[in-house]
Kinemage of the C-alpha trace (Angstrom):
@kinemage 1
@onewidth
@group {chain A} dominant
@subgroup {mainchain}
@vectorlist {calphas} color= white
{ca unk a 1} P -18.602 -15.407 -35.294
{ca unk a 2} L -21.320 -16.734 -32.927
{ca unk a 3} L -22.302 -20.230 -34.450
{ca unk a 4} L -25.822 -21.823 -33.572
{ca unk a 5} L -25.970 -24.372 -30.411
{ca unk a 6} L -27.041 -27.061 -33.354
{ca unk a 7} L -23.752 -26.896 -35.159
{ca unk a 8} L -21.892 -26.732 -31.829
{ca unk a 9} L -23.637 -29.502 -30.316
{ca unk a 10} L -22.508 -31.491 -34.008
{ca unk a 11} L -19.007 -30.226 -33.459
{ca unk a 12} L -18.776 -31.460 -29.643
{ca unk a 13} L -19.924 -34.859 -31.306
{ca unk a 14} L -17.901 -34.684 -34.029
{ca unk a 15} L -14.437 -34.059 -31.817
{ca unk a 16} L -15.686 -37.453 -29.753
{ca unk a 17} L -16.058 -39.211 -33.116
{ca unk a 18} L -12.319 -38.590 -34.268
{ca unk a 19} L -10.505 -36.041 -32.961
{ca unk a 20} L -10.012 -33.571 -35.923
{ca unk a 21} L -7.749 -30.522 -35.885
{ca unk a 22} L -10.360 -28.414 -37.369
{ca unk a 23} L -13.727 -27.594 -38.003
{ca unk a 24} L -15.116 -25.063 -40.263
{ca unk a 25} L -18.913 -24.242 -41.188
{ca unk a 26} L -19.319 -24.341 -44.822
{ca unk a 27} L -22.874 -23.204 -45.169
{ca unk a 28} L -25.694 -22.916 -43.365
{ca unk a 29} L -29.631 -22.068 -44.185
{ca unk a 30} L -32.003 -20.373 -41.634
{ca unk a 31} L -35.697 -19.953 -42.407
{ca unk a 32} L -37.665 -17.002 -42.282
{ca unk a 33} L -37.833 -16.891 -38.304
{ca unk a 34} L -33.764 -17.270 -38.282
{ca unk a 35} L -33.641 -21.013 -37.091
{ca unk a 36} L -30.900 -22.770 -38.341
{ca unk a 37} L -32.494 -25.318 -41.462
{ca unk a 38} L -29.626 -26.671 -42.772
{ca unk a 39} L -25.561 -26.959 -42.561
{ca unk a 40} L -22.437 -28.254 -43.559
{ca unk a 41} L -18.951 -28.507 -42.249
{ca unk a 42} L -15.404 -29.484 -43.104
{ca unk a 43} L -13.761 -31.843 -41.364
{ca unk a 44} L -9.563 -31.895 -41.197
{ca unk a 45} L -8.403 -35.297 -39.629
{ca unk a 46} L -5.162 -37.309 -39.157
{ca unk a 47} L -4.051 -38.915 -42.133
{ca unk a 48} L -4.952 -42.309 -40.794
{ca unk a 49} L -8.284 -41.716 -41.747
{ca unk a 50} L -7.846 -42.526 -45.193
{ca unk a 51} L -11.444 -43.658 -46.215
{ca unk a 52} L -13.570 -40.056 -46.070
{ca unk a 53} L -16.518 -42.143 -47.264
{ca unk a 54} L -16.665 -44.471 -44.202
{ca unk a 55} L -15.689 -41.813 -41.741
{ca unk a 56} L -18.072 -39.177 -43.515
{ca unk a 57} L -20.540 -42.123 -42.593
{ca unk a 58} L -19.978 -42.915 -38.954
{ca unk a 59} L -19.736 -38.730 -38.525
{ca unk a 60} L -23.083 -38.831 -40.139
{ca unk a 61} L -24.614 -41.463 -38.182
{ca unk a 62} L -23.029 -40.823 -34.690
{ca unk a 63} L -23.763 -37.057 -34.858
{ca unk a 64} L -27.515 -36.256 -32.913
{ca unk a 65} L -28.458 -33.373 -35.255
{ca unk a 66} L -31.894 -32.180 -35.175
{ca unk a 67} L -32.148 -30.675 -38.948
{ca unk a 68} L -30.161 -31.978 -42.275
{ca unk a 69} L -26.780 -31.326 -42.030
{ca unk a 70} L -23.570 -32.721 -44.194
{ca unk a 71} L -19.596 -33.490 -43.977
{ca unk a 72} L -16.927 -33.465 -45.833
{ca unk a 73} L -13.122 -34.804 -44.647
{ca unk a 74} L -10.117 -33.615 -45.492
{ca unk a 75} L -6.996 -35.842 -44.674
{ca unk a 76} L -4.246 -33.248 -43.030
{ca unk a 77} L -1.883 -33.817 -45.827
{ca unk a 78} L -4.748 -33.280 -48.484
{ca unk a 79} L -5.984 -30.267 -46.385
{ca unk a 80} L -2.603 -29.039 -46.775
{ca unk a 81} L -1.565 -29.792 -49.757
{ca unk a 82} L -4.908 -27.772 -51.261
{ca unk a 83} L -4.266 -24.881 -49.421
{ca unk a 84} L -0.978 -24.064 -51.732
{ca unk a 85} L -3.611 -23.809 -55.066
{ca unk a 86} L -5.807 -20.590 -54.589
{ca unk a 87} L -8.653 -22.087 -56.570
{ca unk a 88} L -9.576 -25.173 -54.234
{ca unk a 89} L -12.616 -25.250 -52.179
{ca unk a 90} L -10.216 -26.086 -48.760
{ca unk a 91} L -8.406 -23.043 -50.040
{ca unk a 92} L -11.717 -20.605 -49.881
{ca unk a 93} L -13.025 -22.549 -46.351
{ca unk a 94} L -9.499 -21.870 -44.891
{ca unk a 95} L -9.680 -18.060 -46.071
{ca unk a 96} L -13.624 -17.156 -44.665
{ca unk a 97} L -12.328 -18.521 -41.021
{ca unk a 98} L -15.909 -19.520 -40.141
{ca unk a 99} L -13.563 -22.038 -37.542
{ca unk a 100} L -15.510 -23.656 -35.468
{ca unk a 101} L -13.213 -26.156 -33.494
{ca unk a 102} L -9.444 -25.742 -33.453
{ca unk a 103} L -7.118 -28.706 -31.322
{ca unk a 104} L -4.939 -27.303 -28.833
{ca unk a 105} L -1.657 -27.593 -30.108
C-alpha cells in the first residue's frame, strides 16, 4: 500500500518522538478531490512508556500535521498480549497490515 506523504511525514516524526516498533494506519478520510482529510494511527512502543495519555500528547503536539489526525499507543506487552484474543481492535489493525513503519530488527 502507497500511504499519503502527510501520514509519512507524521510517521518520520513520530519515529523521532519515541522510537516505536510499529506503525499502522487505522483510518483515513479523503475528500471528494482524493486529498487526505483526516487519519489515525497505532502506535506500538517499549514498555517504558507506560503513560499512553502523556505520550499520545507529546506525539500529538510534536507531530507537524497539516489536517486532523489522531494516536493511539500500545505498550509492546499490551500489543502483544491483545493479539492472542481475535476480537481486539490491535488484533484487527495487526491483521489489515496497513504497516506503515516497521524497526529494523
Amino acid at each position: 500500500m502507497e500511504f499519503d506523504k502527510i501520514i509519512k511525514d507524521a510517521a518520520e516524526d513520530i519515529v523521532k518522538i519515541c522510537s516505536p516498533f510499529q506503525i499502522f494506519l487505522v483510518s483515513q478520510k479523503k475528500n471528494s478531490k482524493g486529498e487526505l482529510t483526516s487519519f489515525k494511527l497505532c502506535i506500538v512502543v517499549d514498555d517504558k512508556y507506560e503513560s499512553h495519555t502523556d505520550l499520545e500528547t507529546e506525539i500529538l503536539v510534536h507531530t507537524d500535521c497539516p489536517v486532523p489526525c489522531d494516536v493511539i499507543v500500545y505498550t509492546v506487552t499490551e500489543w502483544n498480549e491483545c493479539l492472542e484474543d481475535d476480537c481486539t481492535f490491535a488484533y484487527r489493525i495487526d491483521s489489515e497490515r496497513n504497516l506503515v513503519y516497521e524497526q529494523i530488527k
